[in-house]
C-alpha positions as CSV (number, residue, x, y, z in Angstrom):
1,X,-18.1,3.2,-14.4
2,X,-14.5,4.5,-13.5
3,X,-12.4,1.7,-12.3
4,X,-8.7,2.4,-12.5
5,X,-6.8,0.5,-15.7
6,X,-4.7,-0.8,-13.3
7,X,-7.4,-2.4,-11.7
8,X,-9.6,-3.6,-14.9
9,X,-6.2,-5.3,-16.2
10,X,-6.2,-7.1,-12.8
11,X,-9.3,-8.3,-13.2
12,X,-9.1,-9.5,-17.4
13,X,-5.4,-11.1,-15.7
14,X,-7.1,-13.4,-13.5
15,X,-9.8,-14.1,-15.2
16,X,-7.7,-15.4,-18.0
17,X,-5.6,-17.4,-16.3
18,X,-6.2,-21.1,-17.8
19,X,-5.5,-24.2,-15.4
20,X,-4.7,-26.4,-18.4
21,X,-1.4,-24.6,-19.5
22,X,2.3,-25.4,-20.8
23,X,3.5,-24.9,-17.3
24,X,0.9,-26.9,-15.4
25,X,-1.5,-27.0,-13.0
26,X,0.7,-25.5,-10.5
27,X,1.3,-22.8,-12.5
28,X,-2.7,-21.3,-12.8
29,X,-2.4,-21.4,-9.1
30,X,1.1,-19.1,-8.9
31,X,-0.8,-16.8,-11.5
32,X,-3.5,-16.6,-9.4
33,X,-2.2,-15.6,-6.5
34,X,0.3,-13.3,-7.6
35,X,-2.3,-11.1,-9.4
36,X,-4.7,-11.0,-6.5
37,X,-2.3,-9.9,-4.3
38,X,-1.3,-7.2,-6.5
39,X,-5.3,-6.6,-6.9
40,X,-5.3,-6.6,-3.2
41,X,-2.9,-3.9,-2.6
42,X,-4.9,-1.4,-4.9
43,X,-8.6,-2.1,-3.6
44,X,-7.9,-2.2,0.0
45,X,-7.6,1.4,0.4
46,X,-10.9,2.0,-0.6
47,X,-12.7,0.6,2.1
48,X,-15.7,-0.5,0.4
49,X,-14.8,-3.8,-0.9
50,X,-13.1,-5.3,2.8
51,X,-15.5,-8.6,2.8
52,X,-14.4,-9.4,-0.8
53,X,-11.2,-9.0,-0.7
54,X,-11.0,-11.3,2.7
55,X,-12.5,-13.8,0.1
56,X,-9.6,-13.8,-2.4
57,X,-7.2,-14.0,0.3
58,X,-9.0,-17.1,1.6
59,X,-8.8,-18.5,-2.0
60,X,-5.0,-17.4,-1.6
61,X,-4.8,-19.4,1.2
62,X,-6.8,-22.3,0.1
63,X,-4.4,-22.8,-3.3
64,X,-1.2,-21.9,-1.0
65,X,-2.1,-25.2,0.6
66,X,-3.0,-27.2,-2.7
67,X,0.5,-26.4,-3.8
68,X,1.9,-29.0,-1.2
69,X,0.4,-31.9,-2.1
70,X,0.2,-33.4,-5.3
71,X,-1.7,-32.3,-8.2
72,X,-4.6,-34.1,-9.3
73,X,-7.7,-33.6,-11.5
74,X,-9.5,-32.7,-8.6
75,X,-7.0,-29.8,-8.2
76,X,-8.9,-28.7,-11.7
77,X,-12.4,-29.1,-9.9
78,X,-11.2,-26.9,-7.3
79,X,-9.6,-24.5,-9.2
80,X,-12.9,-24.3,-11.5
81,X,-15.3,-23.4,-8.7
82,X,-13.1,-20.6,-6.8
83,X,-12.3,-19.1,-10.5
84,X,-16.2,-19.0,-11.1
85,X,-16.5,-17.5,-7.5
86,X,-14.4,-15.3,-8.2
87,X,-15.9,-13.7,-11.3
88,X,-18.6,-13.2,-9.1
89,X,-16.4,-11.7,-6.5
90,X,-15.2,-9.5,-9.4
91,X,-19.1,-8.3,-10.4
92,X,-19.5,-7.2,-6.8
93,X,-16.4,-5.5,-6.7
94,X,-17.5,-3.7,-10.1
95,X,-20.4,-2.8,-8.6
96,X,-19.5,-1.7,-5.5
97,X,-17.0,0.7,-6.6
98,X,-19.1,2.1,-9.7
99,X,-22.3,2.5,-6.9
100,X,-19.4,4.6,-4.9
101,X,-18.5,6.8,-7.6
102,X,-21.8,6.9,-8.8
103,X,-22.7,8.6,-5.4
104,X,-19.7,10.7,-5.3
105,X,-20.6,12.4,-8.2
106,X,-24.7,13.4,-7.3
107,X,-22.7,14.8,-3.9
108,X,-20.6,17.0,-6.3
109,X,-23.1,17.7,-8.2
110,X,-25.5,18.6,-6.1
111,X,-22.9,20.3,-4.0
112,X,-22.8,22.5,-7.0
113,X,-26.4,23.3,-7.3
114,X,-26.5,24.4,-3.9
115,X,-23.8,27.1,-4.8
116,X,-25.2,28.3,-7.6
């Protein structure tokens, strides 16, 4: 599989971020959405990922919004489920990209056969 560094360091970034920190709740949620948008910027031009990166952006959205109010445990809860969501997100994303690259190279490949 040959996903950028860039993006693999997104990725382990993200999926370290712990809710329960020095800085607070508040804080995971910052994290959070900083790196994904960062993630963001470097998946969308590959055009095979578009549904799963709408996802993160909707978790964007949704802890945006949880900044507002007040934080609670059940800001924990929520920030739980879309971090395991996520991870799954990620997998597909992994996936996705290593199926394209996979493909790429039997085109090359067999691009090359053909000229030999």
């Amino acid at each position: 599989m040959r996903i950028t560094k860039k993006v693999n360091r997104y990725f382990n970034m993200i999926e370290n971020i712990k809710y329960d920190n020095e800085h607070g709740g508040d804080y995971a949620y910052i994290q959070y959405m900083a790196y994904s948008r960062e993630l963001i910027k470097l998946l969308r031009n590959t055009g095979k990922v578009e549904r799963q990166l709408e996802l993160i952006e909707a978790t964007n959205w949704l802890f945006n919004e949880c900044l507002t109010t007040r934080f609670s445990h059940t800001n924990k809860i929520v920030f739980d489920d879309k971090m395991r969501q996520t991870k799954e997100i990620f997998n597909l994303i992994k996936f996705k990209l290593n199926k394209t690259e996979t493909n790429s190279l039997y085109e090359r490949t067999s691009t090359h056969i053909q000229a030999a």
